[in-house]
C-alpha positions as CSV (number, residue, x, y, z in Angstrom):
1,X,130.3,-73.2,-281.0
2,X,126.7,-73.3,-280.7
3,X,126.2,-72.2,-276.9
4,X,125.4,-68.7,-276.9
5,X,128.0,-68.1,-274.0
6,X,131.0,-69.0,-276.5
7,X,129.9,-67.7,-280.4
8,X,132.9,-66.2,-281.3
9,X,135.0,-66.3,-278.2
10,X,138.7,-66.2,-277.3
11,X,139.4,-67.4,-274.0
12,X,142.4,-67.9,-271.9
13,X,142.7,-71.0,-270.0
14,X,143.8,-69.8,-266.1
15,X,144.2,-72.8,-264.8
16,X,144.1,-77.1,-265.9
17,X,144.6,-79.5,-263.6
18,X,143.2,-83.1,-264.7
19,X,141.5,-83.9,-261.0
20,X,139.7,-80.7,-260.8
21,X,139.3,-79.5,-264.4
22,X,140.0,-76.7,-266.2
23,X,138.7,-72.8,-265.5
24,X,139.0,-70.0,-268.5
25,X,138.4,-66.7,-268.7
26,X,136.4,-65.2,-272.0
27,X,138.6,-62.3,-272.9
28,X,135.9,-60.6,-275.9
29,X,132.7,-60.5,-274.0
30,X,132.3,-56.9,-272.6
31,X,129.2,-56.3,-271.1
32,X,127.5,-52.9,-270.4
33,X,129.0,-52.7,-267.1
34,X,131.8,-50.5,-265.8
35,X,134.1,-51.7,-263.2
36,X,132.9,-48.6,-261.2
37,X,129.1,-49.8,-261.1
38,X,129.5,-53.0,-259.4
39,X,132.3,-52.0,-256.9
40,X,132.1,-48.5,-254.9
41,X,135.5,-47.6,-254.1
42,X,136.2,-47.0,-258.1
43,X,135.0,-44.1,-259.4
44,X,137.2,-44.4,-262.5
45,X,135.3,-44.9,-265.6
46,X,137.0,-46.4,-268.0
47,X,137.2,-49.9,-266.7
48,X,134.9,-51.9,-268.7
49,X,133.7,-55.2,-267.2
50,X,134.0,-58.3,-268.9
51,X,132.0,-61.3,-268.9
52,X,134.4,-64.1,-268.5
53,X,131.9,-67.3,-268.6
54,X,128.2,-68.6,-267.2
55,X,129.7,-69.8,-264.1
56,X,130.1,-68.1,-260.5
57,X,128.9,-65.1,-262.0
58,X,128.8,-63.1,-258.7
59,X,133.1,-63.7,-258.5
60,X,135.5,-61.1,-260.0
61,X,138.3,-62.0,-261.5
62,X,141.3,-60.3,-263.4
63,X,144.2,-60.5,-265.7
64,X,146.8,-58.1,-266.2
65,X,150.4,-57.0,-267.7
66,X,151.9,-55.2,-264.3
67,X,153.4,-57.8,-262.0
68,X,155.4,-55.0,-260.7
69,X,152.4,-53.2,-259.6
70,X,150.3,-55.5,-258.6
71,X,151.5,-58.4,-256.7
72,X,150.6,-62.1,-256.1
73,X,149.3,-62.7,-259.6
74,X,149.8,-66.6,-261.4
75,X,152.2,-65.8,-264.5
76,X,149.8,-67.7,-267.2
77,X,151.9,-66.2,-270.4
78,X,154.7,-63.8,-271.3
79,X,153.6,-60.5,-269.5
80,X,150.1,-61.8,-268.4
81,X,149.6,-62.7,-265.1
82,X,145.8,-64.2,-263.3
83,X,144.9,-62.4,-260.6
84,X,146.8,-60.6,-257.5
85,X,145.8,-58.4,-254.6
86,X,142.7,-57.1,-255.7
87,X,142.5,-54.3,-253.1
88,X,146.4,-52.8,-254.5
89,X,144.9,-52.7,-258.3
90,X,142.0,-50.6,-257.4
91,X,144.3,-48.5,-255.3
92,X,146.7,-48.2,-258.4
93,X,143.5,-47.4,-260.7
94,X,141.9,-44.5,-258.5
95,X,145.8,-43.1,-258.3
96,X,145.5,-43.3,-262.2
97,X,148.8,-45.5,-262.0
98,X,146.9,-48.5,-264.2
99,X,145.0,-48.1,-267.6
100,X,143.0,-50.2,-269.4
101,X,145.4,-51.5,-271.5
102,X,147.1,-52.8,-268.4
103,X,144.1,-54.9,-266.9
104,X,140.8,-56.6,-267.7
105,X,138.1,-57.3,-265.2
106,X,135.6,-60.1,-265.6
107,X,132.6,-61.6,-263.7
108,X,132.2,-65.2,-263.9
109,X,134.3,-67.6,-265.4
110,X,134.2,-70.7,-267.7
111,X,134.8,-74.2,-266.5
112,X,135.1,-77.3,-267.4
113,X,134.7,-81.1,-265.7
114,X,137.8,-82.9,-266.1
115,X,138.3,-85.0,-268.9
116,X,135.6,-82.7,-271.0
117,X,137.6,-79.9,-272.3
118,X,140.0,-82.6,-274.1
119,X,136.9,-84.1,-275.4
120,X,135.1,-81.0,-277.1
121,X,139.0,-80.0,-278.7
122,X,139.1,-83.5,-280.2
123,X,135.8,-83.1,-281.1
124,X,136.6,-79.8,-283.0
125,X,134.8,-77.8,-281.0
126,X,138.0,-75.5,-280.0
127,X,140.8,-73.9,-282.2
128,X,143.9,-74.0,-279.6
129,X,146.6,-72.0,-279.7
130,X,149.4,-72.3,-277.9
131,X,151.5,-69.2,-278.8
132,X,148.9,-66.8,-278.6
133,X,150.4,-63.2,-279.1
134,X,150.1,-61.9,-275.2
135,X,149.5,-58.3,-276.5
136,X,146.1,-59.3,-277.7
137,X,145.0,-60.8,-274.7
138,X,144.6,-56.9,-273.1
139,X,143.1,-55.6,-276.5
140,X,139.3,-53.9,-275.8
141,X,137.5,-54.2,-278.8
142,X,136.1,-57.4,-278.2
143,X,135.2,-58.4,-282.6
144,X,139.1,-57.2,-283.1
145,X,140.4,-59.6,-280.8
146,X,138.3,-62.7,-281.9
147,X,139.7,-61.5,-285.6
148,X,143.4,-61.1,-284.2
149,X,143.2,-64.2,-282.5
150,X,142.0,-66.0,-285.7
151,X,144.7,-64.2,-287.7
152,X,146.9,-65.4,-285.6
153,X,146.6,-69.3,-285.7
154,X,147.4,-68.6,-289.1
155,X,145.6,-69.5,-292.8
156,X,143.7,-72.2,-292.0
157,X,141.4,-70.2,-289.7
158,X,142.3,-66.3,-291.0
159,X,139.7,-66.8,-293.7
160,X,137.1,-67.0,-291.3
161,X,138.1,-63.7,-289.0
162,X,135.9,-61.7,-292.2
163,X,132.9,-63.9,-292.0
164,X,129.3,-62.4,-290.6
165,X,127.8,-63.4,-287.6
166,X,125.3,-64.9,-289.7
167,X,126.0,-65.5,-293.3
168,X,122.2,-66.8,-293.6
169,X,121.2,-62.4,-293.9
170,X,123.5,-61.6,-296.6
């Protein structure tokens, strides 16, 4: 993908709907920002903050693997769940009773119109998989995932997980 926003991305589609279109979350984009320095009430530091796509980029948004903790989240996969009350999770991450293996934050999100995210997978744009390994989606190093994910869809595309960035500077 040639849009800067995507090189190299793995993102989880949150919801599809052919009306409204389709919003995704880019789940190997961490930016500099901790959760703690955009909202006050955390003062937990490990929380990295995520950028999950160019659009609505002042909206949080969050996935996790503790339905049990944190309730009202969609179920999207096995043990991955969009979203939830927002104000229990940063309770549950002050009282040290979720880690960051249990929940990602992101700003933003990525959308698409209806009708166009069919068109850019038939167009190639898009590897899809469909039984993505759920205990990658939570992983933090964002290069590992994007080589997990590739690994995952199997030998057509594992090949690629050890090219460079830019094979033009070796």
């Amino acid at each position: 993908m040639l849009d800067s926003n995507f090189e190299r991305s793995v993102i989880l589609l949150c919801e599809h709907d052919i009306q409204n279109g389709t919003m995704g979350l880019v789940l190997n984009n961490r930016s500099a920002l901790l959760l703690s320095d955009v909202i006050q009430e955390v003062h937990n530091q490990q929380f990295p903050l995520y950028i999950g796509g160019p659009v609505n980029m002042e909206a949080l948004f969050f996935i996790h693997n503790a339905p049990e903790k944190v309730e009202g989240g969609d179920q999207l996969t096995d043990n991955i769940y969009f979203g939830g009350d927002f104000q229990q999770a940063l309770f549950l991450i002050e009282d040290n009773l979720l880690q960051p293996e249990d929940i990602k934050f992101f700003v933003g999100y990525a959308g698409w119109s209806p009708g166009q995210l069919e068109e850019e997978i038939a167009q190639n744009s898009w590897a899809v998989h469909n039984k993505f390994p759920p205990d990658l989606l939570l992983l933090q190093d964002g290069d590992d995932l994007w080589k997990q994910a590739l690994i995952s869809l199997g030998p057509k595309y594992a090949h690629v997980a050890n090219f460079p960035k830019s094979p033009d500077l070796n």
